[in-house]
C-alpha positions in Angstrom: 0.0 0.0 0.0 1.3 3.5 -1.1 2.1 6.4 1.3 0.5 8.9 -0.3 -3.3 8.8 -0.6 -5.1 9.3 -3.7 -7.7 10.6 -2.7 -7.6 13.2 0.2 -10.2 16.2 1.6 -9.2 18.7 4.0 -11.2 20.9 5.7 -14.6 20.1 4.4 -17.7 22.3 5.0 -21.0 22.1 3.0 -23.8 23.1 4.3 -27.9 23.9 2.3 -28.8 26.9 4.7 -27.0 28.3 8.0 -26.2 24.9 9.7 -23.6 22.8 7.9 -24.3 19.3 7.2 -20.4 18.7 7.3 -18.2 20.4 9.6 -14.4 20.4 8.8 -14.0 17.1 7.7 -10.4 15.4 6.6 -10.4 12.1 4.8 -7.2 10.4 3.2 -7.8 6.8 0.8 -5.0 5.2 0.0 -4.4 2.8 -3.1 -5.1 -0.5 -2.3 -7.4 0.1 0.7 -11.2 0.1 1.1 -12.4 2.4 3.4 -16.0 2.1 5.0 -17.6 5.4 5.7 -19.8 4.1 8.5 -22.8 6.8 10.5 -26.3 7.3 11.5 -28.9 8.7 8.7 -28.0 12.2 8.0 -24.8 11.9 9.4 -23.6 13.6 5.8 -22.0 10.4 4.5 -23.7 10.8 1.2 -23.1 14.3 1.0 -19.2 13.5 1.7 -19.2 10.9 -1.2 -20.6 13.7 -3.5 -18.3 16.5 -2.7 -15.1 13.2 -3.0 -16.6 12.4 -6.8 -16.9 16.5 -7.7 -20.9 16.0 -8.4 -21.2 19.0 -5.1 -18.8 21.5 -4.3 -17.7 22.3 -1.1 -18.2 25.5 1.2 -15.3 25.3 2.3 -11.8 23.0 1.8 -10.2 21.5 -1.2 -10.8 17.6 -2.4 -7.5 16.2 -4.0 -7.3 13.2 -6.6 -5.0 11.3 -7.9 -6.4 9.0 -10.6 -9.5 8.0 -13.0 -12.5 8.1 -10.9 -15.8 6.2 -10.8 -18.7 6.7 -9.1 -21.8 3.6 -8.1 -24.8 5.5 -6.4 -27.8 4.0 -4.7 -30.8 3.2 -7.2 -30.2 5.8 -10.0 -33.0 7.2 -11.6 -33.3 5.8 -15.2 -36.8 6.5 -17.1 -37.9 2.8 -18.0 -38.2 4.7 -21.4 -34.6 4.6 -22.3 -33.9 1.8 -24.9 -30.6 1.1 -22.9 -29.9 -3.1 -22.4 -27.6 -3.8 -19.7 -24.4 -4.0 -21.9 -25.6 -0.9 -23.0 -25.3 0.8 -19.3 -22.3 -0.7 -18.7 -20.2 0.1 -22.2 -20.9 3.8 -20.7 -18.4 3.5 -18.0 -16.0 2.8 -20.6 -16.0 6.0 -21.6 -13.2 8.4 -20.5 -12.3 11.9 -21.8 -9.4 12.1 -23.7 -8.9 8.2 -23.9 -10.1 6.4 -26.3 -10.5 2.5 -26.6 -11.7 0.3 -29.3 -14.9 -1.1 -29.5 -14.0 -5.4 -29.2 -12.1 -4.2 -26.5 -14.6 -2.6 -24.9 -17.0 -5.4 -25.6 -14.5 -7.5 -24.0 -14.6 -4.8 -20.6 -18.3 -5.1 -20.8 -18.6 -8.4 -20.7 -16.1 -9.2 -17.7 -17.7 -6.6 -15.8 -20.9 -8.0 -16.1 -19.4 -11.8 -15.2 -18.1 -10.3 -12.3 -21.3 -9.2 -11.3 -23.2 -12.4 -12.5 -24.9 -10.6 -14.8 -23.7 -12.5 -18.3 -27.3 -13.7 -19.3 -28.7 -10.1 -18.6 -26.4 -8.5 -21.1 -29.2 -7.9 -23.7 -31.9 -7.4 -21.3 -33.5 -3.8 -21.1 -32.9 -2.0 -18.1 -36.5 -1.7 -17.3 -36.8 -5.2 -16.8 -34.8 -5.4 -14.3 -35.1 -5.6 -10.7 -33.8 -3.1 -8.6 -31.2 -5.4 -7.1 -30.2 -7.0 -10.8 -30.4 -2.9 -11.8 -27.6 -2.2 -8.9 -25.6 -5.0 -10.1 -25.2 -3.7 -13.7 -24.4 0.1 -12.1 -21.9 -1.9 -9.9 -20.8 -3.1 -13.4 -20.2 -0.1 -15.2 -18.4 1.6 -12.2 -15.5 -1.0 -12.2 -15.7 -1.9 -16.2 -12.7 1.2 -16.5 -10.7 -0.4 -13.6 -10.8 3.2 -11.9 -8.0 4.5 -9.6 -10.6 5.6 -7.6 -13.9 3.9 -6.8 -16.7 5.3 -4.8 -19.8 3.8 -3.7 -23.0 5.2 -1.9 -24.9 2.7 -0.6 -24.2 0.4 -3.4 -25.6 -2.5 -1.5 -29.4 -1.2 -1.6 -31.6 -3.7 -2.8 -29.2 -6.6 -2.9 -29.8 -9.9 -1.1 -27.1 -11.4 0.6 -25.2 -13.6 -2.0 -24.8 -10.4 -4.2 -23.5 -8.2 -1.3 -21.2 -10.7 -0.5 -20.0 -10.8 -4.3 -19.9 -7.0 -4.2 -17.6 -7.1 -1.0 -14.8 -9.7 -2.9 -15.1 -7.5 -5.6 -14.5 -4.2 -3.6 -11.3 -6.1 -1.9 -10.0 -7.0 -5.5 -10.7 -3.7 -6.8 -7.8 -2.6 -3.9 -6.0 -5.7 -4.5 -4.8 -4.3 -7.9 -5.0 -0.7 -6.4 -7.3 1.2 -6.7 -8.9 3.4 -3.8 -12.2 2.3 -2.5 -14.5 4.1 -0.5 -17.8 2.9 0.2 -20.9 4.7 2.1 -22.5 1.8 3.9 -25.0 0.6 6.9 -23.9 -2.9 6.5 -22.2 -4.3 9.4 -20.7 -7.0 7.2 -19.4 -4.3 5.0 -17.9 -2.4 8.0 -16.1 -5.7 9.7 -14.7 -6.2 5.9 -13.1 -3.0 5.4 -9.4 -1.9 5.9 -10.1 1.0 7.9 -13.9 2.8 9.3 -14.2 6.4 9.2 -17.3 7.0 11.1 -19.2 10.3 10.7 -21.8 12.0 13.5 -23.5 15.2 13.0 -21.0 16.2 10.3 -17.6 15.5 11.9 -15.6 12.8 11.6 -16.0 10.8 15.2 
């Protein structure tokens, strides 16, 4: 495991009126570690996650990162409309500005993702057929399909039963067995016991 993290907050405030939901918060993940963020409902662990991926800015502080980075949210909102197949949801995490890759070996990506996931026979499914726990699967999918230096996760494990969590927490640990930087947002105490290190989070500080 490297020294230096690759991804690393400092001094994070973020707040939606006068009363910040995070107060000051520091956070370091290191390559090759999975890192639970652990905390009670409205604790600002999802808020964190946001602010770590760039989709919110902070008040306050500075977020640094050092790699590719991928982001697996709880139960995204897709309209059932969309003509998008699973394949099709998951080829979109191959894409990367300024790199380009060709399409057999994305195809190849695609289809090891989805493996991993135990989500092969699904490949040409629509999205809208899906359950919401097969539906999380192919978002899990798509977030490692780029093999990302940096992976977050908020509450990736919604809707799962327990043989898929389990599958989701091996593949977290081989995700930071080749290096990258995981940090998941989680109320699973299995999840928690199975990290590398807990950061909990109460009332917006780090505890």
């Amino acid at each position: 495991m490297t020294t230096s993290p690759a991804l690393s907050a400092r001094g994070i405030c973020f707040g939606y009126s006068d009363d910040d939901v995070l107060q000051s918060v520091d956070l370091d993940v290191r390559a090759g570690e999975v890192v639970a963020l652990a905390g009670h409902n409205g604790s600002g662990k999802s808020t964190l996650i946001e602010i770590l991926a760039g989709v919110s800015r902070p008040r306050r502080g500075a977020v640094r990162r050092d790699g590719d980075l991928a982001l697996v949210v709880q139960r995204p909102r897709v309209p059932d409309s969309l003509p998008l197949t699973a394949a099709d949801v998951v080829r979109m995490g191959t894409w990367n500005r300024g790199a380009r890759i060709s399409r057999v070996a994305a195809r190849r990506l695609v289809a090891r993702a989805l493996e991993r996931v135990g989500m092969s026979e699904s490949a040409d499914r629509p999205l809208a057929e899906l359950s919401g726990g097969q539906r999380q699967r192919v978002f899990l999918a798509q977030g490692i399909v780029r093999a990302p230096g940096i992976l977050l996760l908020d509450e990736a494990a919604a809707g799962l039963d327990r043989e898929s969590t389990a599958r989701m927490q091996v593949i977290l640990h081989e995700e930071a067995a080749r290096g990258a930087a995981v940090c998941t947002v989680t109320h699973h105490d299995d999840a928690v016991a199975a990290a590398d290190r807990v950061v909990r989070l109460e009332r917006g500080r780090v505890v």
